[in-house]
C-alpha positions in Angstrom: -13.3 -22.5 -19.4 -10.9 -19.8 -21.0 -10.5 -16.6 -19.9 -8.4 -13.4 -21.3 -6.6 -13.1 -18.1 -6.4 -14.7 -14.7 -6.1 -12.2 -11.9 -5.3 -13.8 -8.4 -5.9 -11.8 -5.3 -9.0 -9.6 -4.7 -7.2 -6.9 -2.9 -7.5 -3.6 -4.6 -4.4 -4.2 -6.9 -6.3 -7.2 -8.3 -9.6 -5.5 -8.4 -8.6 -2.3 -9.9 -7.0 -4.6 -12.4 -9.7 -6.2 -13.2 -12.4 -2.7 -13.7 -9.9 -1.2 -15.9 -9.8 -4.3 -18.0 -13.5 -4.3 -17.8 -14.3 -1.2 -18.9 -12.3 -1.8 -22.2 -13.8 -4.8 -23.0 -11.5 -7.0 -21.5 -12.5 -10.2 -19.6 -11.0 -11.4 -16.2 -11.6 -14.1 -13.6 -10.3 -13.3 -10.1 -9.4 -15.8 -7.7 -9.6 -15.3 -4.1 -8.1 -17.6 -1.4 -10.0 -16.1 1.7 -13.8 -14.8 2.0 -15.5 -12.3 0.9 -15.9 -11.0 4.2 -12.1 -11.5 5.3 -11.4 -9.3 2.5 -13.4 -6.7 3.1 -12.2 -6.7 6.6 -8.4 -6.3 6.2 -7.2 -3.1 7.7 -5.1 -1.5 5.6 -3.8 1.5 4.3 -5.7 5.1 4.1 -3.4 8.0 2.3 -4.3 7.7 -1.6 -2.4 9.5 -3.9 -4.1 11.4 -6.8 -2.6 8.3 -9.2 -4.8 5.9 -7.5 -7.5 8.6 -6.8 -7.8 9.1 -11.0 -7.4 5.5 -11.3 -10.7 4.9 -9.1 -12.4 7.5 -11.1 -11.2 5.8 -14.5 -13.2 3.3 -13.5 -16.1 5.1 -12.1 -16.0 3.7 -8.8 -15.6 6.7 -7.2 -18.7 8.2 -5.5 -18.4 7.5 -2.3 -14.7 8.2 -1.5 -15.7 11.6 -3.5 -18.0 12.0 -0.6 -16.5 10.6 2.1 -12.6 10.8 1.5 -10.5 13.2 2.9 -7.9 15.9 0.9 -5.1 16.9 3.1 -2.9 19.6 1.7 0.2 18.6 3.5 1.8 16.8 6.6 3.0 17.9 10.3 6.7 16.6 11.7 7.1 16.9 15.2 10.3 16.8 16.3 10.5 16.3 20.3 7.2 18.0 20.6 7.5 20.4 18.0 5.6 20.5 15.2 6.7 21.3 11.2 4.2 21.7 8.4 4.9 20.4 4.8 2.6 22.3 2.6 2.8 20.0 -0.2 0.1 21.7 -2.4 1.9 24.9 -2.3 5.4 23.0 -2.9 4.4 20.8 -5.7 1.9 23.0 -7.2 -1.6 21.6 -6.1 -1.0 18.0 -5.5 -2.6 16.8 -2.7 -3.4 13.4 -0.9 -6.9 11.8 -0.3 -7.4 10.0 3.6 -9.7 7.1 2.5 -9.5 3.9 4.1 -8.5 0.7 1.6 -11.0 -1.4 3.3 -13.8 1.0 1.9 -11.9 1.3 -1.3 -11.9 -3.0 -1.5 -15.5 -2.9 -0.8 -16.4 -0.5 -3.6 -14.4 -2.4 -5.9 -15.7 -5.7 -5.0 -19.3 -4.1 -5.1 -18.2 -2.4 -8.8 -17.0 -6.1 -9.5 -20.0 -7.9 -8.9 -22.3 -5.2 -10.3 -21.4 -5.1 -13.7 -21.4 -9.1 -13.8 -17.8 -9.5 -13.0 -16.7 -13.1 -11.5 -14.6 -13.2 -8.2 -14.4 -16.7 -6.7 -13.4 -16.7 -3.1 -12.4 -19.3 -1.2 -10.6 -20.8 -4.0 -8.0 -23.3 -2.6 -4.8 -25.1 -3.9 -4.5 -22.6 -6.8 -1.3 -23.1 -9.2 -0.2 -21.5 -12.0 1.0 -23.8 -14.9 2.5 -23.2 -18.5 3.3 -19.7 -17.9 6.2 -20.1 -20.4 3.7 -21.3 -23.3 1.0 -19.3 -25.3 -2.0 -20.9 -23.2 -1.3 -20.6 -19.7 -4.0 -22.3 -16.9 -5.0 -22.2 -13.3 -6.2 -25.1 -11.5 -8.0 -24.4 -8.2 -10.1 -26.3 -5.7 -13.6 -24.8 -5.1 -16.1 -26.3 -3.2 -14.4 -29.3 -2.8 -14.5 -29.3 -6.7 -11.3 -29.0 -8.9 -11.4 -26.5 -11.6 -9.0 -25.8 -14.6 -9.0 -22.3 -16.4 -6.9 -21.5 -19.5 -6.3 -18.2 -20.3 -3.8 -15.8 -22.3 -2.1 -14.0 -19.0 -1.8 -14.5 -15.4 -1.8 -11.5 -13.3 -0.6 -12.3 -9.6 -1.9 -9.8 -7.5 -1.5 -12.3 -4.1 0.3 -10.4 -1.7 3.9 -11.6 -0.4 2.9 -15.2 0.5 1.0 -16.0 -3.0 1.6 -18.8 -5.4 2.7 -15.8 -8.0 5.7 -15.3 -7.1 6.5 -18.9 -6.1 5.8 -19.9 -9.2 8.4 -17.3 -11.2 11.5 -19.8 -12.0 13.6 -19.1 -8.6 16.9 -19.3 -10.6 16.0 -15.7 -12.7 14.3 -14.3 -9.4 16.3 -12.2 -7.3 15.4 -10.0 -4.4 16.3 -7.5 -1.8 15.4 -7.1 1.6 15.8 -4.9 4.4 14.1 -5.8 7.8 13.9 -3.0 10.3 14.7 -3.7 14.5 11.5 -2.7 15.4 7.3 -2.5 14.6 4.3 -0.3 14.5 1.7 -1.0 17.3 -1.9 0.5 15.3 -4.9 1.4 16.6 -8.1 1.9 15.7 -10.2 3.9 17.3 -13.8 5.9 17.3 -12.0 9.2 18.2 -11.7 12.7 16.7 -8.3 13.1 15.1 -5.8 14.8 16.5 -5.0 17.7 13.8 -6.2 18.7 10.5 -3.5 16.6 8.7 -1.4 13.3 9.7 1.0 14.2 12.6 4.3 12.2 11.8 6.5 12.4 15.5 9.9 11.4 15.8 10.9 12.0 19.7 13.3 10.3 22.2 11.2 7.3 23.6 10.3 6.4 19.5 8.5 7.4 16.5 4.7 7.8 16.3 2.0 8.4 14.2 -1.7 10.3 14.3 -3.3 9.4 11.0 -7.5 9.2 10.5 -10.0 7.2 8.7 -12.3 9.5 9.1 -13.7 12.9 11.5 -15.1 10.0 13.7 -11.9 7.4 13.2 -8.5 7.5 14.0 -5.7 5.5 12.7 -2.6 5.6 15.6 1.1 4.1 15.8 3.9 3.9 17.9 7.1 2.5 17.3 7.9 -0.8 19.7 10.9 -3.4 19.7 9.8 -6.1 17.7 9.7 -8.5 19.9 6.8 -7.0 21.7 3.7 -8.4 22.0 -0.3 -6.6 22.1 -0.6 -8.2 25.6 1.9 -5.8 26.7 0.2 -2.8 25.5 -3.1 -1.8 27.9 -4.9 1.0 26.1 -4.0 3.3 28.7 -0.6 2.2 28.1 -1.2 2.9 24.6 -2.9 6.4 25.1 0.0 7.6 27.7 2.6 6.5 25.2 1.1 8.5 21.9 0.7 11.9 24.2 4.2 11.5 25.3 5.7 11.4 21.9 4.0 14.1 20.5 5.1 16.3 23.7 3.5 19.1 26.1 2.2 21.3 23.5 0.0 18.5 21.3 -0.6 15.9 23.8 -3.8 17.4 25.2 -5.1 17.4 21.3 -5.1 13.3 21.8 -8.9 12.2 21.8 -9.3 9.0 23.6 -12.2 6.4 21.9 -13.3 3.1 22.0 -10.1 1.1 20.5 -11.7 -2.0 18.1 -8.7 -2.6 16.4 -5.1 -3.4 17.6 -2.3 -5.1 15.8 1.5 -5.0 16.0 3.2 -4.9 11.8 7.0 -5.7 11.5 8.6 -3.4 8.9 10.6 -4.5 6.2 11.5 -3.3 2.3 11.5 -6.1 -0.3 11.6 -6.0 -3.7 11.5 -9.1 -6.3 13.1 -9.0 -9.6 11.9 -9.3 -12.5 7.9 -8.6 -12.3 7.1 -11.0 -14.7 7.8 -14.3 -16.4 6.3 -15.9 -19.7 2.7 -14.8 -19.4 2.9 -14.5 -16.0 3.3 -10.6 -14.3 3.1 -9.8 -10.5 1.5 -6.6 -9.4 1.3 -4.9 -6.0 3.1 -6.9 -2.4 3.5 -10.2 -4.8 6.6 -8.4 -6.1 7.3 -5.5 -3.0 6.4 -4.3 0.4 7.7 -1.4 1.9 7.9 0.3 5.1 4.2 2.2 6.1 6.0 5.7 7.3 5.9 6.7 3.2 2.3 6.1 2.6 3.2 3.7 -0.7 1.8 0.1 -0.1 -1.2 0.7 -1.6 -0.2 3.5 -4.2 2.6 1.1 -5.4 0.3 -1.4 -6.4 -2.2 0.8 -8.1 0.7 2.1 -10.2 1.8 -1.1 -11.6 -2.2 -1.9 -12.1 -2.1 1.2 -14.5 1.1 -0.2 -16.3 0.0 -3.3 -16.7 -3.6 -2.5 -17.5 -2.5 -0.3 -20.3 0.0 -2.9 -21.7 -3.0 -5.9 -21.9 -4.8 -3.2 -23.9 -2.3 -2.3 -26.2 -2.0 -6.2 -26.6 -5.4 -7.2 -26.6 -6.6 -3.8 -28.7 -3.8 -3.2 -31.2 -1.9 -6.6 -31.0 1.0 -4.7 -29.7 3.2 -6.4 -27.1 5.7 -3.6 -26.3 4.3 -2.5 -23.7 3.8 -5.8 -22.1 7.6 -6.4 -22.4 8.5 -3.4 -20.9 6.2 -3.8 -17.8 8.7 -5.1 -15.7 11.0 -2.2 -15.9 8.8 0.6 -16.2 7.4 -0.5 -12.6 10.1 -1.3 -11.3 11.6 2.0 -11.9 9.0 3.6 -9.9 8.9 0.8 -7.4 12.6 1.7 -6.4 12.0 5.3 -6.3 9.5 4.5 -4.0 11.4 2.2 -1.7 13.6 4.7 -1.2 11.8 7.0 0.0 10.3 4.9 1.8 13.5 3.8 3.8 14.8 7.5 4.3 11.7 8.5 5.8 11.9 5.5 7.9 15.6 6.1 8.9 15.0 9.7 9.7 12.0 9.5 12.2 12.3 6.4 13.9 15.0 5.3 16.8 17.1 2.6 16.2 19.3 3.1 19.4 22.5 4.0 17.9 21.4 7.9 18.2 25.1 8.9 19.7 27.0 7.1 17.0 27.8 8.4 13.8 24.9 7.1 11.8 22.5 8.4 14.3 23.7 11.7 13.8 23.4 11.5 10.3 20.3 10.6 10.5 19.4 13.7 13.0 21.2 16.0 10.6 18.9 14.8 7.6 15.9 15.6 9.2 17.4 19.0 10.3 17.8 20.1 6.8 15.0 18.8 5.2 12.7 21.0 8.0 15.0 23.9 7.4 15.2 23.8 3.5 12.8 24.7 0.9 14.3 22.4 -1.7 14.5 19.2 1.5 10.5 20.1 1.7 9.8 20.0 -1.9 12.0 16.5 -2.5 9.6 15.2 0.3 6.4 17.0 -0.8 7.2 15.3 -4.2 7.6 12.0 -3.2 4.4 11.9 -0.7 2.0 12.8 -3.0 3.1 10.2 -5.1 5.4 10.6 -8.5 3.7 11.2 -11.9 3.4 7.5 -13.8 
């Protein structure tokens, strides 16, 4: 069996990927190591930016986060319990950001996918990339308890940190940079109202917190916890007590309690792997970068390098021109970085690290006190949230 390109993962990097491809023409096969319903069931992000936004309606899969997603004009910062608004349409001159939850954006994909005849094979085992240096790359893969072999002209790894993608780049031209952060986000989901029109971001004594939404009926929640915490030691009363105390007197009787059906505890970390691709081989999305949540740019990083190297196999496949494809690896990754950092300064200015009395901990303060009393420190941050132009 031969395919155009191999995409592995059927998160919404390798999805996306694989509709934009589509609706040019372009074949695909996407390999999946989990279920159908595992996947659909991740929870994940929920703050698009209008990149990945216009990237969903590209593709036309679109309707129903038209209908149900959320625009938010801006954000709120609460410092100690008081609360900063960041008007980012009226700072970056109508951008905006869309609340719609990546699980519903997977399952429209995978939906879009399988609609217009589009093959995703999950459960696929064992998969390993081979000959990415030659002109006829292939995937083997157990399925079924049957091996399969599929050749193909690129790879696309869009398999999250842990994938064979970037295992399989040559480990003596890889390099990478990491930063792990002393503490997590304990989540929860919950059938609540949300607390505010827009995301509440809190930075307070006792730790950072978050109110996001998935909905008017579904709230998204964090606070920030050592990391070696555990969910056993967080009740949901404990949890409840803890949010209203960090957004302070004034907001914490806006707090909606609701039945909590989801709890998790995510470490933070910023990573990024150099270079994105190899041969015929390219990695997309968390194969190649994570980065802290408090920036909103998981998810938005991944779609962005989906639109790079979507419009590079074009150009190749179209026109028979490979620049693009040779440049993919710096073009995203010059947005990756911008992206990581603002990433980590948002994360260095709201969270506590316990070193608030020593000189870096005043820094930190003092960055946040400008930004909230500057028009140019609002825009900077305005710019970056809603995401930077591709």
């Amino acid at each position: 069996m031969h395919v155009p390109v191999v995409i592995i993962g059927s998160g919404p990097a390798g999805l996306l990927l694989s509709h934009l491809l589509h609706v040019r023409g372009i074949g695909s096969i996407i390999l999946e190591r989990k279920s159908r319903d595992y996947v659909e069931g991740r929870i994940r992000a929920g703050v698009l930016e209008m990149g990945t936004v216009g990237l969903m309606r590209e593709v036309g899969v679109d309707a129903r986060m038209n209908a149900e997603g959320i625009l938010h004009d801006g954000i709120y910062i609460s410092v100690e319990g008081k609360r900063h608004h960041i008007d980012m349409k009226a700072l970056t001159g109508g951008q905006t950001v869309m609340i719609y939850g990546q699980t519903e954006l997977t399952r429209d994909l995978i939906a879009a996918r399988l609609g217009h005849g589009g093959e995703i094979v999950f459960n696929a085992e064992n998969v390993s990339l081979h000959d990415v240096e030659s002109n006829q790359p292939y995937v083997r893969y157990l399925h079924d308890g049957t091996e399969q072999r599929v050749t193909c002209d690129y790879i696309a790894a869009c398999d999250g940190y842990h994938g064979v993608g970037r295992q399989t780049m040559p480990q003596d031209k890889l390099k990478t940079f990491e930063r792990v952060y002393p503490f997590g986000w304990l989540g929860v989901l919950a059938k609540a109202k949300p607390v505010a029109d827009e995301l509440i971001y809190a930075r307070h004594s006792r730790g950072f917190a978050l109110c996001s939404m998935r909905s008017q009926t579904v709230v998204r929640h964090y606070v920030q916890v050592p990391i070696e915490d555990k969910i056993e030691d967080w009740s949901d009363d404990r949890f409840w007590h803890e949010l209203r105390l960090r957004l302070g007197e004034e907001d914490a009787g806006l707090v909606n309690e609701g039945e909590v059906f989801e709890k998790s505890i995510a470490p933070l970390r910023s990573f990024v792997a150099e270079p994105m691709s190899h041969g015929r081989l390219f990695l997309a999305g968390d194969a190649a970068h994570i980065v802290p949540p408090t920036g909103a740019k998981g998810l938005n990083l991944a779609a962005s390098d989906v639109h790079y190297l979507s419009k590079a196999l074009i150009a190749k496949f179209k026109d028979n021109n490979d620049a693009l494809l040779a440049g993919y690896g710096a073009t995203a990754t010059a947005r990756v970085w911008k992206a990581e950092r603002f990433s980590w300064w948002m994360t260095s200015m709201l969270h506590r690290f316990g070193d608030e009395n020593s000189f870096d901990g005043r820094v930190r303060q003092a960055e946040l006190d400008y930004v909230l009393s500057s028009d140019a420190g609002k825009t900077m941050l305005a710019e970056n949230y809603v995401g930077l132009p591709y």
